[in-house]
MIVEXNU-982259 format. One line per 3 residues: their letters; for each residue z, y, x of N, C-alpha, C. Coordinates in pm, 1 decimal. Each point is the difference from the previous one (the first is absolute). Example, Ala and Ser with C-alpha at 12.3 -4.5 7.8 and 13.67 -1.06 7.14 Angstrom:
# MIVEXNU-982259
AS) 780.0/-569.0/1319.0/0.0/119.0/-89.0/0.0/120.0/90.0 | -72.0/105.0/-35.0/6.0/119.0/82.0/73.0/109.0/-77.0
# end
This chain:
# MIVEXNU-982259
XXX) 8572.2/11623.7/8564.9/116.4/62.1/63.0/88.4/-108.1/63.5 | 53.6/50.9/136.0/40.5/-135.5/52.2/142.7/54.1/16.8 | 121.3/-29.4/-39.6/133.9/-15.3/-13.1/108.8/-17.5/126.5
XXX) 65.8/-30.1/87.7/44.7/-56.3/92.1/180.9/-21.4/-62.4 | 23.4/-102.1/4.1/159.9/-29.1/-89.7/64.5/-57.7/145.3 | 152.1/11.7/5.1/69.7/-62.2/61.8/18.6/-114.1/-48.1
XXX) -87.7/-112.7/105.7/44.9/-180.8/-83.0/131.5/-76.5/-10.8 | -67.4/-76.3/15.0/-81.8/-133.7/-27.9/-41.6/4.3/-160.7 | -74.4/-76.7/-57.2/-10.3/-9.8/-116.5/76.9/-4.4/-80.5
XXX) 19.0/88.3/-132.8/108.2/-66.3/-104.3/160.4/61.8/39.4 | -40.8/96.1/88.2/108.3/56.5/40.8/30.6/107.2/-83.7 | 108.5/124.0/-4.5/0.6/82.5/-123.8/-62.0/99.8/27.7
XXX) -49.1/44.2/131.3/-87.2/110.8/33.8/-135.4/-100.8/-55.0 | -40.5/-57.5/-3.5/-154.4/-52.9/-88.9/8.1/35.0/-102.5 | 121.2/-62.2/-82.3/23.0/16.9/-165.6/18.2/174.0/-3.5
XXX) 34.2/101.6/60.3/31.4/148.3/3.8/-163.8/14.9/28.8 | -75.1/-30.3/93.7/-119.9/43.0/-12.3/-136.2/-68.6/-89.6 | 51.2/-119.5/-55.1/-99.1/-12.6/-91.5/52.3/94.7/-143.9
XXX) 102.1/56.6/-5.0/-11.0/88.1/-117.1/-16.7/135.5/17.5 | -34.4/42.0/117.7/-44.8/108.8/59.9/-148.9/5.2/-4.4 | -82.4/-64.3/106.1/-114.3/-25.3/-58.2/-57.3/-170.0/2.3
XXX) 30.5/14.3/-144.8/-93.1/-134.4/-106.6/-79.5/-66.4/56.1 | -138.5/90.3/23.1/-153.0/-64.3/43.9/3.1/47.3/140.8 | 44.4/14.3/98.1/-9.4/5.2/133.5/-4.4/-110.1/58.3
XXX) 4.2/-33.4/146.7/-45.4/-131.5/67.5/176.9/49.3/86.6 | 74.1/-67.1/-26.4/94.1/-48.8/65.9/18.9/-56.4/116.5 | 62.8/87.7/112.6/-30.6/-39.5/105.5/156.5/-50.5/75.4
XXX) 57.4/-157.0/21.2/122.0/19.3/69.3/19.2/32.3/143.2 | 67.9/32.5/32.6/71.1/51.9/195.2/125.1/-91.9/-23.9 | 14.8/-1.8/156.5/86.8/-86.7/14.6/146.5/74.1/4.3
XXX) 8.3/131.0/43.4/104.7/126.7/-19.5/-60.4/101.3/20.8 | 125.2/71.1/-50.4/8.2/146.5/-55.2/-127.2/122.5/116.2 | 0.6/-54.5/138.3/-38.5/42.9/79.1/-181.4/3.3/-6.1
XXX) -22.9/-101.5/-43.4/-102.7/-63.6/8.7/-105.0/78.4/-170.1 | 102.3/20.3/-90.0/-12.8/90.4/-123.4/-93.3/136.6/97.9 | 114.0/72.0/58.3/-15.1/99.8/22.9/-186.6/-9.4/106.8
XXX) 60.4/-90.2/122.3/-126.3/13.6/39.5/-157.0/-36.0/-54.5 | 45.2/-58.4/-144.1/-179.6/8.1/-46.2/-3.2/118.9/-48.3 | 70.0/49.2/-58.7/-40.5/139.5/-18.2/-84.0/81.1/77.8
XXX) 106.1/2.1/120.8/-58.1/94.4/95.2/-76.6/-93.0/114.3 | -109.3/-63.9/-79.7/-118.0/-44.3/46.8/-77.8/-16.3/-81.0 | 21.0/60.2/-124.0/-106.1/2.5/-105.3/-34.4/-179.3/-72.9
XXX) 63.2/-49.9/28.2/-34.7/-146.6/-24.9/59.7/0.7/-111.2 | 60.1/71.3/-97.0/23.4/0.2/-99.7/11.9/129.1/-78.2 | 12.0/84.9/-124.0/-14.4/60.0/-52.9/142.9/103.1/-53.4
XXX) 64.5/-97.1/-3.6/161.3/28.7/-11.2/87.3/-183.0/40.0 | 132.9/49.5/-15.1/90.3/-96.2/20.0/98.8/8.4/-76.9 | 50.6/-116.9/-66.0/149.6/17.9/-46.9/166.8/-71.0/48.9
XXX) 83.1/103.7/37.6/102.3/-111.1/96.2/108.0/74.0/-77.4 | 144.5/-70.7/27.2/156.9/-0.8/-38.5/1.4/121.1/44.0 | 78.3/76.7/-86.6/82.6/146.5/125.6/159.4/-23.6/-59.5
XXX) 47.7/-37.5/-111.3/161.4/-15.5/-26.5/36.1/-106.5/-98.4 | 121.8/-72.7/69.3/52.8/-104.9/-138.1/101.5/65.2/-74.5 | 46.2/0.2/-80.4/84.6/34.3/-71.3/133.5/-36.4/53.3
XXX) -15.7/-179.8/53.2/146.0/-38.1/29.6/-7.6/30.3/200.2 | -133.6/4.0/26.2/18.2/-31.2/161.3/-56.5/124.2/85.8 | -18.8/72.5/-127.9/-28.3/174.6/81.0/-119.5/0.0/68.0
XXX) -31.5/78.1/119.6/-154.8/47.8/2.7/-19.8/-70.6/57.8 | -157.2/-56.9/-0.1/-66.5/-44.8/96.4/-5.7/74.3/119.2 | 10.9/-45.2/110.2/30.8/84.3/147.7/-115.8/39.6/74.9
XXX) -82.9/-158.4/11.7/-132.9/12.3/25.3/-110.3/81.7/-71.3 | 18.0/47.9/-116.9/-145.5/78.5/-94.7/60.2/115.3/76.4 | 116.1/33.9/-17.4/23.7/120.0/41.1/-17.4/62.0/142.1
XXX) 41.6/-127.3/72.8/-74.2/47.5/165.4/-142.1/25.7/1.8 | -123.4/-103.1/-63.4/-111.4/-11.4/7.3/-86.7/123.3/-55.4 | 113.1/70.2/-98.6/-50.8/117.7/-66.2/4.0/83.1/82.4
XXX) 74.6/9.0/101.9/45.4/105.7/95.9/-83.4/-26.2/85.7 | -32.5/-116.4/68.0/-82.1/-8.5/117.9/-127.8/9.5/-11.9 | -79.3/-8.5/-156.1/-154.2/18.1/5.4/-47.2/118.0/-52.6
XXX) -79.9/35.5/35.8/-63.4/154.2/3.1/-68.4/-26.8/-113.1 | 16.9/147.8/-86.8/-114.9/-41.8/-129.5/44.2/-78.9/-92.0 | 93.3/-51.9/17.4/17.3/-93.3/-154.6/85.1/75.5/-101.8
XXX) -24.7/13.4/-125.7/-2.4/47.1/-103.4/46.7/-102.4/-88.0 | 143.6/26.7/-87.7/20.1/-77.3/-134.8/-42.3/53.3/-121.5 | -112.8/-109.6/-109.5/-60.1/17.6/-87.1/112.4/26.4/-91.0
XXX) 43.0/-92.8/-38.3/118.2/-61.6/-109.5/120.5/-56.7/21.1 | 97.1/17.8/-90.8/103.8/-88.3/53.2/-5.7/-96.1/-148.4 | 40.2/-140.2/31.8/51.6/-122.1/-131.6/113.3/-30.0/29.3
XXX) 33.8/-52.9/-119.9/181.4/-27.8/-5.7/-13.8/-150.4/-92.1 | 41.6/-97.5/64.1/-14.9/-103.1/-71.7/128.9/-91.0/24.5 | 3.3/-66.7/-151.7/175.8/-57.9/5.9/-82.5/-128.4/70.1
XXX) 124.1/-61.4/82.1/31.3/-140.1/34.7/33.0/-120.6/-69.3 | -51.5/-103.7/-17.7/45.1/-126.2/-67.1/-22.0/-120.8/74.4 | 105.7/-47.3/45.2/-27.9/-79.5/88.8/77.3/-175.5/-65.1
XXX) -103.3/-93.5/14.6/7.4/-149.3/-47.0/62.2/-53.0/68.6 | 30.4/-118.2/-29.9/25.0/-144.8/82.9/-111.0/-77.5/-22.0 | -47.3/-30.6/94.9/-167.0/-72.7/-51.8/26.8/-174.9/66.6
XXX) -65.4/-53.9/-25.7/-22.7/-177.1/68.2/-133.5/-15.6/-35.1 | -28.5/-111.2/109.3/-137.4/-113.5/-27.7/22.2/-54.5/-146.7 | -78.8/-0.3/-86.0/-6.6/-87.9/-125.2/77.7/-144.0/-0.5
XXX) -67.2/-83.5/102.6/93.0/-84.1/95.6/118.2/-60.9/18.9 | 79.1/151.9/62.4/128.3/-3.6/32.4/113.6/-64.4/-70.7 | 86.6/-115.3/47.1/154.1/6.7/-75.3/54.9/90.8/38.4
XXX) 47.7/90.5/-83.2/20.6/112.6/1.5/204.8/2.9/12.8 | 52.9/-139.3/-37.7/97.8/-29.9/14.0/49.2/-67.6/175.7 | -102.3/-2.0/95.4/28.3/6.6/100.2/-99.4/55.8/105.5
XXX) 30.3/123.1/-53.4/-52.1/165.0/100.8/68.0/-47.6/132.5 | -122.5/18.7/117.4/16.3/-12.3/147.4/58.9/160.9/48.4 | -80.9/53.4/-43.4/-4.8/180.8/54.0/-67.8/68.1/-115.2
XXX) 35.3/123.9/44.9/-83.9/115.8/-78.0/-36.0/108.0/81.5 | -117.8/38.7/1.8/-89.4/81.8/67.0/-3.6/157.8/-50.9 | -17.1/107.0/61.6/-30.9/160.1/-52.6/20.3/69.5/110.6
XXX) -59.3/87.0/-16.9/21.8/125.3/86.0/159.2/17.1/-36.9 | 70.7/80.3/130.1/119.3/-9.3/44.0/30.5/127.0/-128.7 | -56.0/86.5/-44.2/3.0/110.1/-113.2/29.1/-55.7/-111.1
XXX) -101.4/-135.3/-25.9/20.5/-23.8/-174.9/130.0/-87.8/8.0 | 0.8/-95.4/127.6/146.8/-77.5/-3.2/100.2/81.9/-15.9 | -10.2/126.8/89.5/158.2/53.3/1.7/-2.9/70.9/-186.9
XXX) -93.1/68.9/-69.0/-14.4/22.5/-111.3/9.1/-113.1/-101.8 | 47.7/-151.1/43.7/20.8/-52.1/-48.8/108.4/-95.1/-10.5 | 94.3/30.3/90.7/115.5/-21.1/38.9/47.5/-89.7/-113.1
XXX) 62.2/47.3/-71.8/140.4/12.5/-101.6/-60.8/-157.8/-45.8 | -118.9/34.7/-74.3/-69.0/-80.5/-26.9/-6.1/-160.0/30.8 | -56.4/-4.4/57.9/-1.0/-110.7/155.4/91.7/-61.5/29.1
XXX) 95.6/81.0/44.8/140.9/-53.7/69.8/80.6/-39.3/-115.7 | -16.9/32.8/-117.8/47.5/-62.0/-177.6/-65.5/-91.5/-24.2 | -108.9/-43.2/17.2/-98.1/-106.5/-27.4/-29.2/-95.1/74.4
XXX) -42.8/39.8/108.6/-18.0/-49.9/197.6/105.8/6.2/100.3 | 96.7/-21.1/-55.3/63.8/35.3/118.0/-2.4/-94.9/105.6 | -29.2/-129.0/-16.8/-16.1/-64.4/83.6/-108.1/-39.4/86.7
XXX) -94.3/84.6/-25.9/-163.1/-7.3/18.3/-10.9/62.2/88.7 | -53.5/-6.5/122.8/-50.4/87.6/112.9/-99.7/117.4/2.9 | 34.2/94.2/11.8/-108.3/112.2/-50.5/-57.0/39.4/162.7
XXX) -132.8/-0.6/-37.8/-65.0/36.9/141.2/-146.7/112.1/-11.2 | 56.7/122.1/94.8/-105.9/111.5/24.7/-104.8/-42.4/-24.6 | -113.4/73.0/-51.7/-131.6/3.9/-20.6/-60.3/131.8/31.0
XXX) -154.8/-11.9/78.4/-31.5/154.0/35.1/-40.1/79.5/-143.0 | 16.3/-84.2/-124.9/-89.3/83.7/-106.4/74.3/-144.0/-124.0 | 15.9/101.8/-129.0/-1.6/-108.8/-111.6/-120.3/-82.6/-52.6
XXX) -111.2/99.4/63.6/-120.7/-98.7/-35.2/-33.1/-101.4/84.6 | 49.1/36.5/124.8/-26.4/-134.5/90.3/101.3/-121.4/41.8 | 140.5/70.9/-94.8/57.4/-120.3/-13.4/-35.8/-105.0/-124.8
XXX) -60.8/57.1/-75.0/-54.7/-46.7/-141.5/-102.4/-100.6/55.7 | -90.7/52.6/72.9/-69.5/-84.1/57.0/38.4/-92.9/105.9 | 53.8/-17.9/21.4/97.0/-90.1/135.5/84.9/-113.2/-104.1
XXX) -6.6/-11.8/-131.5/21.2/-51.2/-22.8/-64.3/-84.4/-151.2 | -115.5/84.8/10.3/-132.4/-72.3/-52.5/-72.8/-110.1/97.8 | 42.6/60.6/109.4/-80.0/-104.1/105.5/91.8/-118.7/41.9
XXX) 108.2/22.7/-25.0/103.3/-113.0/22.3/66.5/-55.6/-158.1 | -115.1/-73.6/-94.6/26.0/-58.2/-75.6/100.1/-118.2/-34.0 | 7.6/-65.1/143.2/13.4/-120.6/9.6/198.0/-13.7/60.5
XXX) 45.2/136.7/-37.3/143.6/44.3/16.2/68.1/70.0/-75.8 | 85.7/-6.3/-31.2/106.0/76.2/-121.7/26.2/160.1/77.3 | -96.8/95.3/-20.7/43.1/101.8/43.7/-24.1/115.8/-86.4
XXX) 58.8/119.7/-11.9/-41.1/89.9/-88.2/6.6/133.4/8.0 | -58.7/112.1/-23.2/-50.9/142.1/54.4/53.6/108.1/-109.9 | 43.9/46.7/102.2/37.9/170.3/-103.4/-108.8/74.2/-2.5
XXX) -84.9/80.0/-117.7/-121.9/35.8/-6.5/-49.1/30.1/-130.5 | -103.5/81.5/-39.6/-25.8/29.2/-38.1/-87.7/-72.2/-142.6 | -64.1/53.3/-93.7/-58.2/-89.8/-135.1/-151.3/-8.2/79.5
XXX) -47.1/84.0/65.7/-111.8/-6.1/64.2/-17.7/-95.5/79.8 | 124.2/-24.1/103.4/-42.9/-94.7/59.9/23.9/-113.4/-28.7 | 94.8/-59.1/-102.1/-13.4/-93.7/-120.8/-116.3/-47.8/-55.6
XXX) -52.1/105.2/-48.0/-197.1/-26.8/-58.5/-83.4/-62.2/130.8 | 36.9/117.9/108.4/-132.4/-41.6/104.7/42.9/-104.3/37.0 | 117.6/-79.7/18.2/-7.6/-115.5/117.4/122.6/-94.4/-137.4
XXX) -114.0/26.3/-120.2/60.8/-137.9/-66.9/160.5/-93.3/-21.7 | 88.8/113.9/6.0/118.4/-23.8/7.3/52.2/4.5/-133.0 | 113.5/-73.0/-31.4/76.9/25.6/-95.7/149.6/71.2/-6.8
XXX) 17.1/123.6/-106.4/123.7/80.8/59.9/122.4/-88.1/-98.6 | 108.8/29.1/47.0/102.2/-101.7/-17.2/83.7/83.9/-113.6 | 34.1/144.7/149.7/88.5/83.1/-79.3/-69.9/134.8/29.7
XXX) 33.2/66.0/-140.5/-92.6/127.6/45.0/124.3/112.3/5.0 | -66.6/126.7/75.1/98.7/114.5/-21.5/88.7/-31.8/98.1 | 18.5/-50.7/93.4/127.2/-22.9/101.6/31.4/84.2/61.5
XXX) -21.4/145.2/14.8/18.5/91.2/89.6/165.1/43.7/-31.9 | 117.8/-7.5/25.0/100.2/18.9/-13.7/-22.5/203.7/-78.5 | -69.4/74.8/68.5/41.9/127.8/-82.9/-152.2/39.6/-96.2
XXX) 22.4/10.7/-86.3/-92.8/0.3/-118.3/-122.6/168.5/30.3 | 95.9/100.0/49.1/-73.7/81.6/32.8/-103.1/-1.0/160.7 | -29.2/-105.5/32.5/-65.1/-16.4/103.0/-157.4/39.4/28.8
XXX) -38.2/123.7/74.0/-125.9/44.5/-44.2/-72.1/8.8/195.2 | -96.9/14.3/-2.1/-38.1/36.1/132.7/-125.3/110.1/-65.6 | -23.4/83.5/143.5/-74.0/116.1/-20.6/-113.4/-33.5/98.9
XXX) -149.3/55.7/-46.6/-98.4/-46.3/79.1/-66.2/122.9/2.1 | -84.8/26.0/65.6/-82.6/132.8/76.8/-135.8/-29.2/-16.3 | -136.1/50.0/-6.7/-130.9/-17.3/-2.0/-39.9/53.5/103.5
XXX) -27.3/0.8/167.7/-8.8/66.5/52.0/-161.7/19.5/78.9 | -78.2/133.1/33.5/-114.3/2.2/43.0/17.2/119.9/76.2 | -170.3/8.2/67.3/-54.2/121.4/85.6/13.4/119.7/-54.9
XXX) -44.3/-45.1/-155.4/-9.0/169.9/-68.9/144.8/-16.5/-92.0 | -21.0/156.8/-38.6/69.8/12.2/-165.4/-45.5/-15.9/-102.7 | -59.8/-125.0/-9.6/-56.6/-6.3/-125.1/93.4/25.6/-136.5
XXX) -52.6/13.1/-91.0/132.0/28.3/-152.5/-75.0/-153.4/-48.5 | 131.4/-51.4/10.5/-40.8/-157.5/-56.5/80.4/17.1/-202.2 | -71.0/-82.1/-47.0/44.8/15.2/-147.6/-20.6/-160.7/-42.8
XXX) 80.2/-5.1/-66.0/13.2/-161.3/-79.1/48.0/-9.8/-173.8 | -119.5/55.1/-92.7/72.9/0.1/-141.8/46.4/-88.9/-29.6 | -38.7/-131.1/-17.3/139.8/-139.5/37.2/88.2/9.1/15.5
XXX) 74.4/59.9/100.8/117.4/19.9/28.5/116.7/104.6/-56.6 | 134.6/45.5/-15.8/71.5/80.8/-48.6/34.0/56.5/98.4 | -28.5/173.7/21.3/70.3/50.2/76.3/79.3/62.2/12.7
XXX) 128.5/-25.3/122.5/121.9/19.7/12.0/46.7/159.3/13.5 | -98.2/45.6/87.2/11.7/165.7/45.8/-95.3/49.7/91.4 | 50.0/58.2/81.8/-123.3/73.0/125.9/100.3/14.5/75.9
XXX) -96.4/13.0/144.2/119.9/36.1/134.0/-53.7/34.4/110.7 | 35.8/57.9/137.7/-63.1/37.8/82.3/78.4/-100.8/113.1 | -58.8/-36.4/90.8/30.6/-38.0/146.5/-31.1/83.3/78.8
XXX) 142.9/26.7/84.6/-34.6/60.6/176.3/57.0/-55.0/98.4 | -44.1/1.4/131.4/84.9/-92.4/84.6/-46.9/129.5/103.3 | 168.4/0.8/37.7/44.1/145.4/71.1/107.6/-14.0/87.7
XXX) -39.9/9.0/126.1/43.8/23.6/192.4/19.0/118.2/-10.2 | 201.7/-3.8/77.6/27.9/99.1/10.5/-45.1/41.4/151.6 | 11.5/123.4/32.7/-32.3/9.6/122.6/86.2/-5.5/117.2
XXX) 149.7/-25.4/-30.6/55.3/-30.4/55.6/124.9/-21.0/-29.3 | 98.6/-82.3/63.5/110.1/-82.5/-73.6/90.1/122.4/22.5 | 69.2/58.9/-75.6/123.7/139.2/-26.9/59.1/35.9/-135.9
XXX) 92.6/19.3/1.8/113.9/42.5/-108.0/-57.8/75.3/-101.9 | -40.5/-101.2/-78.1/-15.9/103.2/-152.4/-193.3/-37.2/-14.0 | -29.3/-70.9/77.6/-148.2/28.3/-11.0/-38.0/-78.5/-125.5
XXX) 36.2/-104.9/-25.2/-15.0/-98.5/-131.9/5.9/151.6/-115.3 | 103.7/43.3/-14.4/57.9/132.8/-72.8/-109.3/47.3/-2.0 | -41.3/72.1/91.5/-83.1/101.8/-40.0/-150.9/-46.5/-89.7
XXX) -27.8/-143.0/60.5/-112.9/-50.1/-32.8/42.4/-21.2/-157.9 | 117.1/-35.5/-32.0/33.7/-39.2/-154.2/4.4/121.4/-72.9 | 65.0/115.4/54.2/31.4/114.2/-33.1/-185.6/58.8/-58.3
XXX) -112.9/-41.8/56.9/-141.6/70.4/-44.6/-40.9/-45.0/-141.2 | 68.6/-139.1/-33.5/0.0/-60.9/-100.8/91.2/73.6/-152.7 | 111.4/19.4/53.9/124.9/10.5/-48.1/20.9/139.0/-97.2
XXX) -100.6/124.9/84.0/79.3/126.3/-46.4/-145.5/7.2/-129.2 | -107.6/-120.9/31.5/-138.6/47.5/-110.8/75.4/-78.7/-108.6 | 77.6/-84.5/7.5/59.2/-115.6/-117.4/-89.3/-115.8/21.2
XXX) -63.8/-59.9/82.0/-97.3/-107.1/-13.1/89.6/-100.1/4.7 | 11.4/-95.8/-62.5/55.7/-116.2/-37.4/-54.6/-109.8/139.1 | 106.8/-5.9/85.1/-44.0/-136.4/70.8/73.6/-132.8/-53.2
XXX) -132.4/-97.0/-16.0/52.5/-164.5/-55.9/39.1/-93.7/145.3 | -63.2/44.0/107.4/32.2/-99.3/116.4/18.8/96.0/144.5 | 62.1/-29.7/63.5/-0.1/44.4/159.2/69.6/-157.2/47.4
XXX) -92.7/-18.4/79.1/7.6/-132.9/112.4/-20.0/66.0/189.0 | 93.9/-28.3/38.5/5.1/3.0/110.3/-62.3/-151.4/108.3 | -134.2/50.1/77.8/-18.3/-130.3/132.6/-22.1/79.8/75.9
XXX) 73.2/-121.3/141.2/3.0/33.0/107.9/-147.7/35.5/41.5 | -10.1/80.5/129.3/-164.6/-1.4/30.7/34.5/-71.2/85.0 | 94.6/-93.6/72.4/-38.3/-106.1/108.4/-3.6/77.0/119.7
XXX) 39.6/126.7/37.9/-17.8/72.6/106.2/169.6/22.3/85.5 | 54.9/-51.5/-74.4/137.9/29.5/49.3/82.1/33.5/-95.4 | 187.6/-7.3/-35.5/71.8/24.3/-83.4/41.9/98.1/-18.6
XXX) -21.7/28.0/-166.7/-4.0/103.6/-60.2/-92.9/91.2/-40.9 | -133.1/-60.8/39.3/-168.1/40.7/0.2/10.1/-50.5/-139.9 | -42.8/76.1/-89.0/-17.1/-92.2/-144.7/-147.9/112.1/-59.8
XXX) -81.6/-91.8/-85.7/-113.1/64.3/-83.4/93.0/-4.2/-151.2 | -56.4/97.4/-104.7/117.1/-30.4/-138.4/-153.7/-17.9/-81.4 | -34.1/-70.9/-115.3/-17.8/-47.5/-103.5/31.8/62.9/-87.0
XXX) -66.2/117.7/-90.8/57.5/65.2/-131.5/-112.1/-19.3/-125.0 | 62.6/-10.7/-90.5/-92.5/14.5/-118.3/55.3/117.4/-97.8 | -83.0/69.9/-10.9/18.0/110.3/-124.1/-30.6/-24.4/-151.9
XXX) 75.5/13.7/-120.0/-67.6/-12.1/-77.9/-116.0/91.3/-67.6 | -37.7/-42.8/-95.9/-79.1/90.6/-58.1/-115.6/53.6/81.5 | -103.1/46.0/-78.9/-159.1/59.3/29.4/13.9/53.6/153.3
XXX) -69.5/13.5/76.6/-54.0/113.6/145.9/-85.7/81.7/-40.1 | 21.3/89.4/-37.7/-163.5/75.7/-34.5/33.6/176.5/-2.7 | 167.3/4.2/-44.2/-15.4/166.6/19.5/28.7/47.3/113.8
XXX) 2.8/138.1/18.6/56.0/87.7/116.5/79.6/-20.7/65.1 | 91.5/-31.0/-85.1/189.6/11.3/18.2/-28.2/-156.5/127.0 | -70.5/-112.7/-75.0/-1.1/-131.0/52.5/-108.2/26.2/148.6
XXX) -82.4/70.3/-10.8/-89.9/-14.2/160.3/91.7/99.6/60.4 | 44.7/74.8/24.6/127.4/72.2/59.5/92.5/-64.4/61.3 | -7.8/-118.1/-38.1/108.1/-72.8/61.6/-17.1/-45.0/139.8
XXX) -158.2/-51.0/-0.6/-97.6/-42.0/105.1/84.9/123.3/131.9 | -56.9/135.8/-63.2/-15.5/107.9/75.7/189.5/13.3/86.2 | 67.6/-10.7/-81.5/144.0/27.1/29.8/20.1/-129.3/149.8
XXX) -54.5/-126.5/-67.6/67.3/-120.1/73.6/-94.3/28.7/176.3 | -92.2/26.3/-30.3/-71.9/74.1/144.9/74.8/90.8/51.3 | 67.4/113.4/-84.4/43.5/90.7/86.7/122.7/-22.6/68.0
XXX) 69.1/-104.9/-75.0/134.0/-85.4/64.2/0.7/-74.0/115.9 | -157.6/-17.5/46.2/-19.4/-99.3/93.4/-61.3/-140.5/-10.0 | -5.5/8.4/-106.4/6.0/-205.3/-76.1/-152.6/-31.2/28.0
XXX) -16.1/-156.4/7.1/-129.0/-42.9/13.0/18.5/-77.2/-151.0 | -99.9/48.3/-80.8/-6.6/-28.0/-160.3/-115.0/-42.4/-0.3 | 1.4/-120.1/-69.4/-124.6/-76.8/-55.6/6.0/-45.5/-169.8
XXX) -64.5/83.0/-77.2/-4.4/-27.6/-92.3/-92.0/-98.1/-57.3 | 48.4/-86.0/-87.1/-46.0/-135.3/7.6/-100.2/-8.0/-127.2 | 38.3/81.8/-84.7/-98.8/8.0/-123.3/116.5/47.3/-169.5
XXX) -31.3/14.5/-58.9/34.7/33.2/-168.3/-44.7/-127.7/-87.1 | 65.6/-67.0/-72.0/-18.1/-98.2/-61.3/81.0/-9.1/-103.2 | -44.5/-154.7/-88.7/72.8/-28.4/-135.5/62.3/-131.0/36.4
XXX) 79.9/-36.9/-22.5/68.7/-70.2/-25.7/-19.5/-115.3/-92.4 | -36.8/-133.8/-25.9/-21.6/-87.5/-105.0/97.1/-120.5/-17.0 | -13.2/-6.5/-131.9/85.1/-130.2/2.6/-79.1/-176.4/-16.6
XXX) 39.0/-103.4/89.0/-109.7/-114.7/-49.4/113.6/-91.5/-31.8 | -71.8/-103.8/-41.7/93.0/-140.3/-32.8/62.4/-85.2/47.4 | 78.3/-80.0/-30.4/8.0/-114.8/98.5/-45.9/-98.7/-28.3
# end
């Protein structure tokens, strides 16, 4: 089974999909985009990418890409906390730090931190915590040091300094399993959180009350919505696609009825699949 993860190595979508699937062949992309298109070229089997941070809200891109490819289906959703290091070369005087490297996410999640500890240290963007980890495995021969992960600590031989630096303790990101089919993916390993449905639903046209009515099909059965995300479709302002998740099972009357109602309103509804919810590690 061949995997497709949003990279680089050692990144937290790797660590989210090696506890998804174990014995699979791990495959990195270079972005989120690139996830989607092995899919829908069969070059891989499923994919796993970001859809929400806890502190930095949704991923923008899964959610466009979900919208723009035909056929794709979410297996599962994972929920995995964040822990993010201060790592160095073994090497390093660590008492005269040049810079520090991370994706612009784990720096700003690491603020308080940093600027209490580092404040005098130059903090500089990275496209990924794993490839700042590595950017500074390869530059041994300089006092520099990476915000990142225990994974990428192991893979690229680093030593962590300070652990836990993420200024808010509840820091979690949410990841998606996404494929051609609906498969019912299951993981006894894992603890699961709940069940939920995805739809991604175009109104048919921008007017007073139409959000309403579309919420209102939800509203009068009692279905519990956990998310509505609004994106633009890029067609002009005020064009928006919405993002909903339902909780709980899809399977009775009351729930395929809904299908039937949101058609008769006009809506272009794509239901994305019924799933569980899991929790993994950090």
């Amino acid at each position: 089974m061949k995997i497709a993860f949003l990279g680089p190595h050692a990144s937290f979508t790797q660590l989210a999909a090696s506890q998804l699937f174990p014995d699979a062949e791990l495959l990195p992309q270079a972005n989120i985009l690139d996830c989607f298109k092995a899919i829908e070229h069969k070059e891989v089997d499923q994919a796993v990418v970001p859809l929400e941070n806890s502190i930095e809200g949704t991923v923008s891109l899964t959610l466009d890409y979900l919208y723009k490819t035909p056929g794709i289906r979410i297996e599962a959703e994972a929920v995995m906390p964040i822990a993010h290091h201060l790592m160095v070369h073994p090497d390093c005087n660590i008492d005269n730090l040049e810079k520090i490297y991370s994706h612009p996410q784990a720096l700003a999640q690491s603020f308080h931190f940093l600027d209490s500890r580092f404040k005098e240290v130059p903090k500089q963007d990275y496209s990924s915590t794993a490839a700042a980890a590595k950017h500074i495995a390869d530059h041994s021969d300089r006092n520099l040091a990476a915000v990142a992960n225990q994974f990428a600590a192991d893979l690229y031989g680093l030593k962590v300094i300070h652990r836990n630096i993420q200024d808010i303790e509840q820091n979690h990101t949410r990841f998606i399993i996404i494929s051609k089919q609906q498969n019912i993916y299951t993981n006894n390993e894992l603890d699961v959180l709940g069940e939920k449905s995805g739809l991604l639903i175009t109104l048919p046209e921008d007017h007073p009350g139409g959000l309403h009515q579309v919420l209102s099909v939800f509203a009068w059965r009692k279905m519990n919505l956990s998310k509505i995300e609004s994106r633009t479709l890029k067609t002009g302002l005020g064009n928006y696609f919405f993002f909903i998740n339902v909780v709980g099972k899809w399977e009775s009357a009351l729930h395929r009825n809904v299908l039937e109602e949101l058609a008769a309103l006009g809506t272009d509804t794509d239901f994305l699949g019924n799933y569980k919810e899991f929790l993994l590690k950090s």
